[in-house]
C-alpha positions as CSV (number, residue, x, y, z in Angstrom):
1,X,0.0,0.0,0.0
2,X,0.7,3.6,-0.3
3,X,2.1,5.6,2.8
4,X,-1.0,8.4,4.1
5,X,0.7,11.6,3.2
6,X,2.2,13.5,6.0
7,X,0.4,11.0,8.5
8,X,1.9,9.0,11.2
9,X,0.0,5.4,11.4
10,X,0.1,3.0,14.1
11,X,-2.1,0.2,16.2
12,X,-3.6,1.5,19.5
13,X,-5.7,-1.6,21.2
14,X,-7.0,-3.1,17.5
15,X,-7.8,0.6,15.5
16,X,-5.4,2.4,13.6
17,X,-4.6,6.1,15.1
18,X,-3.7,8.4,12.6
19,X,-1.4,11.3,13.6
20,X,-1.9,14.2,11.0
21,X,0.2,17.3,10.7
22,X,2.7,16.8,14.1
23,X,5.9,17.8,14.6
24,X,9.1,15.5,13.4
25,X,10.2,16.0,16.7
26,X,6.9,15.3,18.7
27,X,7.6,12.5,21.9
28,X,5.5,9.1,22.1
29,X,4.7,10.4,25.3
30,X,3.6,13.8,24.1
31,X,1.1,12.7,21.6
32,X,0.0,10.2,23.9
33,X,-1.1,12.6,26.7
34,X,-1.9,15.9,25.1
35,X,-4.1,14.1,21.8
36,X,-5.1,10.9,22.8
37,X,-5.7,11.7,26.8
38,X,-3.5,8.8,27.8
39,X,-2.6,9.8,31.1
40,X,-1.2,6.4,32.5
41,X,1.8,7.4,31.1
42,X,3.9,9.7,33.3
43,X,6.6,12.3,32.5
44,X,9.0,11.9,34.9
45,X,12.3,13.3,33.9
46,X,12.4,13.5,29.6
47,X,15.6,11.3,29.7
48,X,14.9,7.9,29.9
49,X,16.3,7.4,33.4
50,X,13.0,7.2,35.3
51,X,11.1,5.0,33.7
52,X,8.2,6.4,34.4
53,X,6.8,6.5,30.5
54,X,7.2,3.0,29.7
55,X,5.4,1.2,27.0
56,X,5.4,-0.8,24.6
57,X,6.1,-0.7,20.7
58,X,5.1,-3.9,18.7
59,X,6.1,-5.2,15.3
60,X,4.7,-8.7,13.1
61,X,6.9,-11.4,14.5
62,X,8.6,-13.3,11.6
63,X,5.6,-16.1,10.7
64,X,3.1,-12.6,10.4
65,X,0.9,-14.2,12.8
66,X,1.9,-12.4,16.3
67,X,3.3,-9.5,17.5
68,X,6.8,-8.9,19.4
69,X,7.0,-6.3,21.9
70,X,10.1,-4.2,23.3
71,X,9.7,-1.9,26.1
72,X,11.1,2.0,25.2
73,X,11.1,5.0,26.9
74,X,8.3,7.3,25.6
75,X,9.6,10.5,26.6
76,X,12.6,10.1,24.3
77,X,10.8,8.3,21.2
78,X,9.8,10.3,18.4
79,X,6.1,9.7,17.5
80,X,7.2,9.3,13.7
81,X,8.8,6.4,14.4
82,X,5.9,4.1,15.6
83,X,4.6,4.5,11.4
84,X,3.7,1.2,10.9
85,X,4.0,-0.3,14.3
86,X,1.3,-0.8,17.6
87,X,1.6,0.5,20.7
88,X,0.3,-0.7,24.4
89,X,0.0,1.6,27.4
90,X,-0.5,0.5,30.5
91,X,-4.5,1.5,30.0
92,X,-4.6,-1.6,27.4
93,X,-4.1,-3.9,29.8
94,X,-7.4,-3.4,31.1
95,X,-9.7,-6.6,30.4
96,X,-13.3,-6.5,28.2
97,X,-15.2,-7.3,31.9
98,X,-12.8,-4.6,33.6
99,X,-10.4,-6.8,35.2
100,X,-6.9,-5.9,36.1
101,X,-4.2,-7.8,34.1
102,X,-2.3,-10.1,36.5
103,X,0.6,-8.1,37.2
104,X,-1.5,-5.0,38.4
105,X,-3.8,-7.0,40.5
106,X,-0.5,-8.7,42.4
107,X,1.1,-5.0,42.7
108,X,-2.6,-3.8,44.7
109,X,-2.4,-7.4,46.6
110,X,1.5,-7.0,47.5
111,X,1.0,-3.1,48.1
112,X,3.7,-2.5,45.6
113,X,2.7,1.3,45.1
114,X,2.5,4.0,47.1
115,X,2.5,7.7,45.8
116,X,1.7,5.8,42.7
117,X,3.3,8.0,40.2
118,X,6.0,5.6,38.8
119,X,3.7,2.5,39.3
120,X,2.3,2.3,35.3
121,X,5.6,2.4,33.8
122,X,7.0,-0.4,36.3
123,X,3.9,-2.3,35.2
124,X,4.6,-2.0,31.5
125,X,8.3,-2.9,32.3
126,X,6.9,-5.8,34.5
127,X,4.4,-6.8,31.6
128,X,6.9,-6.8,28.8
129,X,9.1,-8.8,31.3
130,X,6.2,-11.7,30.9
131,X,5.6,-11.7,27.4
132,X,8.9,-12.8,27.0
133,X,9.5,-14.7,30.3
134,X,6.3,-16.1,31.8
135,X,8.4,-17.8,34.6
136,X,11.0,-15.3,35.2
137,X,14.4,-15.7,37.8
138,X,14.7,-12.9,40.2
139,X,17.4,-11.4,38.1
140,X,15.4,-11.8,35.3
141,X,12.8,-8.9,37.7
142,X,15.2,-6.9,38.8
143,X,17.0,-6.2,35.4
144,X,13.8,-5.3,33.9
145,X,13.6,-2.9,36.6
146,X,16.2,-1.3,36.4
147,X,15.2,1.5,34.6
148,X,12.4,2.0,36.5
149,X,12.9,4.4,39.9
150,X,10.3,3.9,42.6
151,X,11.4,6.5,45.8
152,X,8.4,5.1,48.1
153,X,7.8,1.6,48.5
154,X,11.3,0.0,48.2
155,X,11.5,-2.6,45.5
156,X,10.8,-6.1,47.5
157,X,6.9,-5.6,47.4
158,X,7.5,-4.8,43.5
159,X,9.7,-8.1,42.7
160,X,7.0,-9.8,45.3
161,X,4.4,-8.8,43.5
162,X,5.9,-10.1,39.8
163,X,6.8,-13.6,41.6
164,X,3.0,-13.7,42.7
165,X,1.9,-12.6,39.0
166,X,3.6,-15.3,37.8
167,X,2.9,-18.1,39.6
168,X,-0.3,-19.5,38.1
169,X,1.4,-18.4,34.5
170,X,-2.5,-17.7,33.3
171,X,-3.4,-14.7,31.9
172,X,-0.3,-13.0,31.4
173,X,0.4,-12.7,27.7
174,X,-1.6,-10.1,26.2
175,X,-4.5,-10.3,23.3
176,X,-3.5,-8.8,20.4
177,X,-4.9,-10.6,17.7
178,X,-7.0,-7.6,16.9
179,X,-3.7,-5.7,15.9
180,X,-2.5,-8.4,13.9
181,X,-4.6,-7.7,10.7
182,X,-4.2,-3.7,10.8
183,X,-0.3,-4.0,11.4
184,X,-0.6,-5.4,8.1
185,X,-2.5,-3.3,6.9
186,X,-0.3,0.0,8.0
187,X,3.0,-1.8,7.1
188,X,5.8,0.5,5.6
189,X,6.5,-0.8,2.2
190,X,9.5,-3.2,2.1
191,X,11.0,-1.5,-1.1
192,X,11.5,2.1,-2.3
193,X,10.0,4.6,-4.6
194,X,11.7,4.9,-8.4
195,X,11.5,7.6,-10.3
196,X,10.8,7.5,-14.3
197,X,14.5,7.3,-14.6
198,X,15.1,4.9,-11.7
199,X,16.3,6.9,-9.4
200,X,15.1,6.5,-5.4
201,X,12.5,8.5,-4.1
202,X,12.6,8.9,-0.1
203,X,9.0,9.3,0.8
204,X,8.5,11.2,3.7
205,X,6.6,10.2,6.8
206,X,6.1,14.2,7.5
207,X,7.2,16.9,5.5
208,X,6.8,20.9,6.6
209,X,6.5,23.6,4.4
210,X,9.2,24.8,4.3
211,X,10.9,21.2,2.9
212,X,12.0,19.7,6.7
213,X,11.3,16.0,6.6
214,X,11.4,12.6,8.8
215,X,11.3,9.9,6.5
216,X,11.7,6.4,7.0
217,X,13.4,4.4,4.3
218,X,13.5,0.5,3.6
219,X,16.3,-0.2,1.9
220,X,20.3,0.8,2.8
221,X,20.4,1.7,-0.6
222,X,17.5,4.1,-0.2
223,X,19.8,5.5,3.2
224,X,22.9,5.9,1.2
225,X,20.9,8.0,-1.7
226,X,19.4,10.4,0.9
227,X,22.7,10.8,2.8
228,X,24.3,12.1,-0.4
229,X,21.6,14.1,-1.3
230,X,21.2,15.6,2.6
231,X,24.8,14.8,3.9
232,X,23.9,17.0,7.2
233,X,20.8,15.0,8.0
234,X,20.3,13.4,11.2
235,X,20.3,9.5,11.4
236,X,17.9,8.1,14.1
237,X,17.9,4.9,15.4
238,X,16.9,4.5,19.0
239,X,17.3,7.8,20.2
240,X,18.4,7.8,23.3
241,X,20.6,10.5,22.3
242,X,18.3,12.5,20.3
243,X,15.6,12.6,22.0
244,X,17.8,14.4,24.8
245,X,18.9,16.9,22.1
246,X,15.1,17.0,21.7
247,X,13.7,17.5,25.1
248,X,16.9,19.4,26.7
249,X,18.2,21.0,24.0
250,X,15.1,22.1,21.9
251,X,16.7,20.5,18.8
252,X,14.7,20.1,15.8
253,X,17.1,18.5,12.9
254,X,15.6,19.8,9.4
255,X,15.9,16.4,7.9
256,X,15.9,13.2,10.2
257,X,16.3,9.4,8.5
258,X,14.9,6.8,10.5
259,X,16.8,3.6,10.3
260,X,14.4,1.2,12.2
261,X,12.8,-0.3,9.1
262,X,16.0,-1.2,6.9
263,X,15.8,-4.6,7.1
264,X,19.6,-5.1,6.2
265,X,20.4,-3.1,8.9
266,X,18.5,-4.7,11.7
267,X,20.6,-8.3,10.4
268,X,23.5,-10.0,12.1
269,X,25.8,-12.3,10.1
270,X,27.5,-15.3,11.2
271,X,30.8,-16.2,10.3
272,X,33.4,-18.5,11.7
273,X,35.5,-15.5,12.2
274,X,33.2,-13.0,13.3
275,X,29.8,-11.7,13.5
276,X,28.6,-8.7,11.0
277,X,26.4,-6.6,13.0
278,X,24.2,-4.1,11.1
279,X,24.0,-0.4,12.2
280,X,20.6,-0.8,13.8
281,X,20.8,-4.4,15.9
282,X,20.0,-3.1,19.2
283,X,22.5,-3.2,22.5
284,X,19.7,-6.0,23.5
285,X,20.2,-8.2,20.4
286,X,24.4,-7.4,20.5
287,X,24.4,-8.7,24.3
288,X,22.5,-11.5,23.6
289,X,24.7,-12.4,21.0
290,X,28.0,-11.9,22.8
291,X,27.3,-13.2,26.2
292,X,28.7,-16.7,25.8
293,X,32.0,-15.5,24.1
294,X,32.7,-12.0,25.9
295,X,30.6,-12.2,29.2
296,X,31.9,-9.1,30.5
297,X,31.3,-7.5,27.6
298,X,28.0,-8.2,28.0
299,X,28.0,-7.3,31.2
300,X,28.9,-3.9,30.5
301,X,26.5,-3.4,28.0
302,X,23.8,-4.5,30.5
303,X,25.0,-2.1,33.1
304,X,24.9,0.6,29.7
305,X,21.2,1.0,30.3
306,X,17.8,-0.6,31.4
307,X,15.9,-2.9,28.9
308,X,14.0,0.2,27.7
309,X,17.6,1.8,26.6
310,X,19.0,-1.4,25.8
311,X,15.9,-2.8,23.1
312,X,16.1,0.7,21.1
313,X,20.2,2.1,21.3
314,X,22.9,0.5,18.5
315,X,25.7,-0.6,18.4
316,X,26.8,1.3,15.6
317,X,24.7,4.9,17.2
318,X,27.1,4.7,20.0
319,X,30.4,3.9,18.0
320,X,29.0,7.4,15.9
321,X,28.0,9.7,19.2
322,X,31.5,9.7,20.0
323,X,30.9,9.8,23.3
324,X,35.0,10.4,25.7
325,X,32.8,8.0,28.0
326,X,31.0,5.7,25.2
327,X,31.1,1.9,26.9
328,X,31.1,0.0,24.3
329,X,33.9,1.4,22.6
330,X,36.9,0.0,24.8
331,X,35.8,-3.5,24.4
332,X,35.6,-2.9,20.8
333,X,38.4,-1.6,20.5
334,X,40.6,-4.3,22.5
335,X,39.0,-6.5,20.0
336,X,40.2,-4.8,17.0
337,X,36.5,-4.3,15.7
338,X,36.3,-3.3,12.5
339,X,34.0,-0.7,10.7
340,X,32.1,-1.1,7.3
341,X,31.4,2.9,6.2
342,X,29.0,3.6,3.2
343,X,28.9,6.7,0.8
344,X,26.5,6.2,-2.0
345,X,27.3,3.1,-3.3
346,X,31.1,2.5,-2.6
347,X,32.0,1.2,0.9
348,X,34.8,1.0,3.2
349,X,36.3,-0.9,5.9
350,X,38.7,0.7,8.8
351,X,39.9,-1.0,12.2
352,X,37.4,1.9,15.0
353,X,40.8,2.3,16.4
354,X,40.8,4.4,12.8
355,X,37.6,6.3,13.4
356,X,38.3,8.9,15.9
357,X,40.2,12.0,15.3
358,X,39.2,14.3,18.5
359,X,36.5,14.7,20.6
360,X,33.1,14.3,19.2
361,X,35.0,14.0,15.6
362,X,35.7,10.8,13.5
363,X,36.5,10.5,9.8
364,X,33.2,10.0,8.3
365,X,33.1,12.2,4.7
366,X,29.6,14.3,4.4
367,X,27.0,11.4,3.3
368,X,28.8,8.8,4.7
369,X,27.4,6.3,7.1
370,X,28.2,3.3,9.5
371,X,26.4,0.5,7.9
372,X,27.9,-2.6,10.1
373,X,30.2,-3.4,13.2
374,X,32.3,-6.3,13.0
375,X,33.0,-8.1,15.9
376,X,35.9,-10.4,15.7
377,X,35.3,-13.9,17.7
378,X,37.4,-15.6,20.3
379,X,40.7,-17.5,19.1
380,X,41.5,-21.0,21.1
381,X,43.9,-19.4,24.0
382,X,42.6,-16.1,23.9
383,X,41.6,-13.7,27.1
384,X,39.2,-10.7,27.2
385,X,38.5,-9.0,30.3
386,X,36.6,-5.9,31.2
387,X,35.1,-3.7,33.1
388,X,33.3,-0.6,33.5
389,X,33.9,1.6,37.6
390,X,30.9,4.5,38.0
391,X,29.4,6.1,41.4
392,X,26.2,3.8,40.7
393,X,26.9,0.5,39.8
394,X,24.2,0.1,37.3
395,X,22.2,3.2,34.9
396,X,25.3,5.2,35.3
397,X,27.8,7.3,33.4
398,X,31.4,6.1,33.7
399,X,34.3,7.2,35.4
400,X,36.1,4.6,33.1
401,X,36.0,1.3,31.3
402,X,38.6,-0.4,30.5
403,X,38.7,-3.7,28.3
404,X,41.8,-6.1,27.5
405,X,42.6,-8.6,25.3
406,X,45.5,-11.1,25.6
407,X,47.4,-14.3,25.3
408,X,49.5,-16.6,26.8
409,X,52.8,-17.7,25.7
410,X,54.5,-20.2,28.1
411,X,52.7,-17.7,31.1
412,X,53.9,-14.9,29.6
413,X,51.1,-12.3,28.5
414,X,51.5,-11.9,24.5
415,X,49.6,-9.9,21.6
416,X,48.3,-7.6,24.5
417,X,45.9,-5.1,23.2
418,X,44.1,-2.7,26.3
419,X,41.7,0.2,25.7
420,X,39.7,2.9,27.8
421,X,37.5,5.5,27.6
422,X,37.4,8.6,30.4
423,X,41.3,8.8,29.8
424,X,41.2,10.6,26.4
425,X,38.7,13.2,24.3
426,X,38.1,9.6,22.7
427,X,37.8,6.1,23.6
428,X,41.3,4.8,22.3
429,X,44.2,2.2,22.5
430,X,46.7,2.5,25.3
431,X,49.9,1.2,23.3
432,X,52.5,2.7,26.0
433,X,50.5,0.2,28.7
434,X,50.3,-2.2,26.1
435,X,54.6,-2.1,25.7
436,X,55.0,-2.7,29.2
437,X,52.5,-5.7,29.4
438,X,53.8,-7.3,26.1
439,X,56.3,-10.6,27.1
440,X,56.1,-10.1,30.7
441,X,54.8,-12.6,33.1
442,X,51.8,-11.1,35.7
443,X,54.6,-11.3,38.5
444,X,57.4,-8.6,36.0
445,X,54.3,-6.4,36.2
446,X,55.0,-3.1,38.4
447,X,52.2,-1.0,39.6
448,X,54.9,1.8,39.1
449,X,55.7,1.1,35.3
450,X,52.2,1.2,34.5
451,X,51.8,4.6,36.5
452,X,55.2,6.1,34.3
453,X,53.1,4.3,31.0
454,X,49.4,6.2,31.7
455,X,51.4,9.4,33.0
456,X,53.3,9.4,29.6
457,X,49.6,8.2,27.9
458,X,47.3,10.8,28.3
459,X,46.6,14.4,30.0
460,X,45.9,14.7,33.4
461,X,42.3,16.0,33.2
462,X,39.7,16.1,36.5
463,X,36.1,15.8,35.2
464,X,32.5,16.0,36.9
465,X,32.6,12.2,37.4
466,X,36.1,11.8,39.1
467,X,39.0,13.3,39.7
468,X,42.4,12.6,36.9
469,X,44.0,11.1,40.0
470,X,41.2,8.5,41.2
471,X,40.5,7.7,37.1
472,X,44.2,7.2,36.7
473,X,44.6,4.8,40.1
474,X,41.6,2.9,38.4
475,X,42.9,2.6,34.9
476,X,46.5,1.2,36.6
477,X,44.6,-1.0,39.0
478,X,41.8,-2.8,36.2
479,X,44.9,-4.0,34.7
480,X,46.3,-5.7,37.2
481,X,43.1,-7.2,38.5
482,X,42.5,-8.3,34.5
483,X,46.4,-10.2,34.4
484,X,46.0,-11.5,38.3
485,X,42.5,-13.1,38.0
486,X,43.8,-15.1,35.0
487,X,47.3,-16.5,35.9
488,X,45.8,-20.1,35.8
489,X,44.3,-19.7,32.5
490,X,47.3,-20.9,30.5
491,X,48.1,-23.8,33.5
């Protein structure tokens, strides 16, 4: 089907909602107070630390016959990109004869809210828990709560209250049936408009006036054409960063390309050598994906943000932001992950130790784009350690993370590559560290020489997060927690 012009479609509770004539920049949460009077949903603090404006965004699964569910953060979603998609507040749950889903009904009986301000988005988080997980493990509760801040009750009623949800396993998963047949109905078309002589036309979700757009294309062909067209257009793919530029900033990008729906781009190969992950694969997919080869790079990504964060970020969005304090950049980097960068139609690949050239700057050419991450896998004898220090061990900025990767060579540490961010305007290599770990058994290692090696590495800088003297006593001491824990390895 044709796209409505200058209409943003979606599934609300089995009818279609069409948004006419909004901003590009209008919030999920926005529209969903101000137009459609769903109030559930709270504003808490327009960042997507709070949690209180969780719901949830659904897509066909891949047979066509259901519907899978992520949890985001409405404050920081832009309504345009729900075109084509459902939505479920936490006023759908309600039943036909006015019954209370499950979870809700063991939050009143566990008096799991109080003030009861933050209680619909720990619901929604809760809900989308059991869609997933009808039986879930107490870790399984607490992660998906961790996005979620609650200031009265204290968690234990909360994770009670889930446990006594799920006990009977009835009635959890939701009805949505009725959405199946209109999400098909709304679907974005799966390939792009030609022109007479062949060349891509980028149909815009919303257009202004004055020739702003937000469009949505299907294709990474149909990316690479707008880019070169629009080189200073903003790419959007969970927007976790700009929906802060949004809501703190009053940012409104004149042209924003929303990646979500580029099937090549939401794909992760499989090789015996590595896997290809495209630009928008979520943090959630990457840590799944990960976990059994580089635990604690999983682990950091799961302390990068709540399931809300973690089901909409990339890979590949926080590579770009550029971030001095970006967390997934130091494990990448002590893997020697490599970039795939598109112009148009030519590509190229660079190691990311390549990418950066200062703060904030890389060497991406005006059009150009990060289409994939590749993530090299685990050789036989190989060690990869990291970890990420912050005031709050989980939903927190960091002071620094620092990742290594080694070998061992008759217990002596060999092909040593270590990487941080904090230290530097950019996540980078630490080659003078890396010299005085290269051949030398755990026991050669001096707490001094590594001192003289950061000293000599970067510039003594103190920052709102920690002082230059506490971040460089961390970066000296990860290392030789990372070459003591695994002395045995080689034995």
């Amino acid at each position: 089907m044709f796209p409505v012009t200058n209409t943003v479609r979606f599934v609300l509770d089995g009818q279609i909602v069409e948004a006419k004539g909004v901003r590009r920049t209008t919030t999920v949460l926005d529209y969903l107070r101000e137009q459609l009077q769903r109030t559930g949903t709270k504003e808490g603090c327009a960042e997507g630390d709070c949690g209180a404006c969780v719901v949830m965004v659904g897509e066909l699964n891949a047979s066509g016959q259901g519907v899978d569910y992520r949890p985001i953060n409405s404050c920081i979603h832009l309504l345009p990109s729900l075109d084509g998609k459902s939505i479920k507040t936490v006023e759908s749950l309600k039943r036909a004869d006015g019954s209370l889903h499950p979870v809700q009904q063991a939050m009143v009986d566990c008096h799991g809210s109080q003030c009861g301000f933050c209680t619909p988005g720990i619901v929604m988080s809760l809900v989308n828990l059991v869609q997933i997980k009808p039986q879930p493990q107490r870790l399984d509760i607490t992660d998906a709560l961790s996005g979620n801040l609650c200031r009265c009750t204290g968690y234990k009623p909360i994770i009670d209250a889930t446990r006594q949800a799920c006990q009977k396993g009835l009635g959890l998963k939701l009805d949505d049936q009725a959405d199946v047949p209109l999400l098909k109905e709304i679907r974005r078309a799966s390939v792009p408009t030609l022109s007479l002589e062949g060349e891509i036309i980028s149909q815009p979700v919303l257009r202004t006036r004055k020739g702003n757009e937000f469009v949505a294309p299907s294709t990474v062909a149909e990316v690479a054409a707008y880019l070169v067209q629009h080189p200073q257009a903003t790419l959007l793919a969970g927007s976790t960063e700009i929906g802060l530029q949004v809501n703190k900033q009053y940012t409104r990008p004149e042209h924003i390309v929303y990646l979500g729906n580029v099937t090549e781009l939401r794909q992760v190969q499989d090789s015996p050598q590595a896997w290809r992950v495209g630009a928008a694969v979520s943090l959630e997919v990457t840590m799944s994906l990960i976990k059994d080869a580089y635990p604690d790079f999983a682990e950091v990504l799961r302390r990068f943000g709540s399931p809300p964060i973690r089901s909409t970020a990339t890979l590949a969005g926080n590579i770009a932001n550029g971030s001095p304090i970006g967390d997934s950049m130091p494990c990448l980097l002590a893997l020697s992950a490599r970039l795939q960068l598109r112009r148009g139609h030519k590509t190229r690949n660079i190691l990311l130790e390549q990418f950066y050239t200062g703060q904030k700057r890389n060497v991406l050419q005006p059009g150009e784009f990060i289409e994939a991450v590749e993530i090299p896998k685990p050789r036989p004898g190989q060690v990869f350690k990291a970890h990420k220090i912050s005031k709050r061990f989980e939903q927190d900025i960091s002071a620094t993370c620092a990742a290594i990767r080694f070998e061992w060579d008759q217990g002596r540490l060999k092909n040593v590559q270590l990487a941080y961010n904090g230290l530097a305007p950019s996540p980078c290599r630490a080659p003078r560290l890396e010299a005085v770990l290269e051949g030398q058994t755990p026991q050669a290692v001096t707490p001094t020489a590594l001192d003289a090696a950061i000293a000599a590495s970067f510039t003594a800088r103190d920052g709102l997060r920690a002082t230059w003297a506490y971040r460089a006593l961390v970066a000296r001491n990860l290392v030789l927690q990372f070459i003591e824990d695994n002395q045995t390895v080689e034995a």
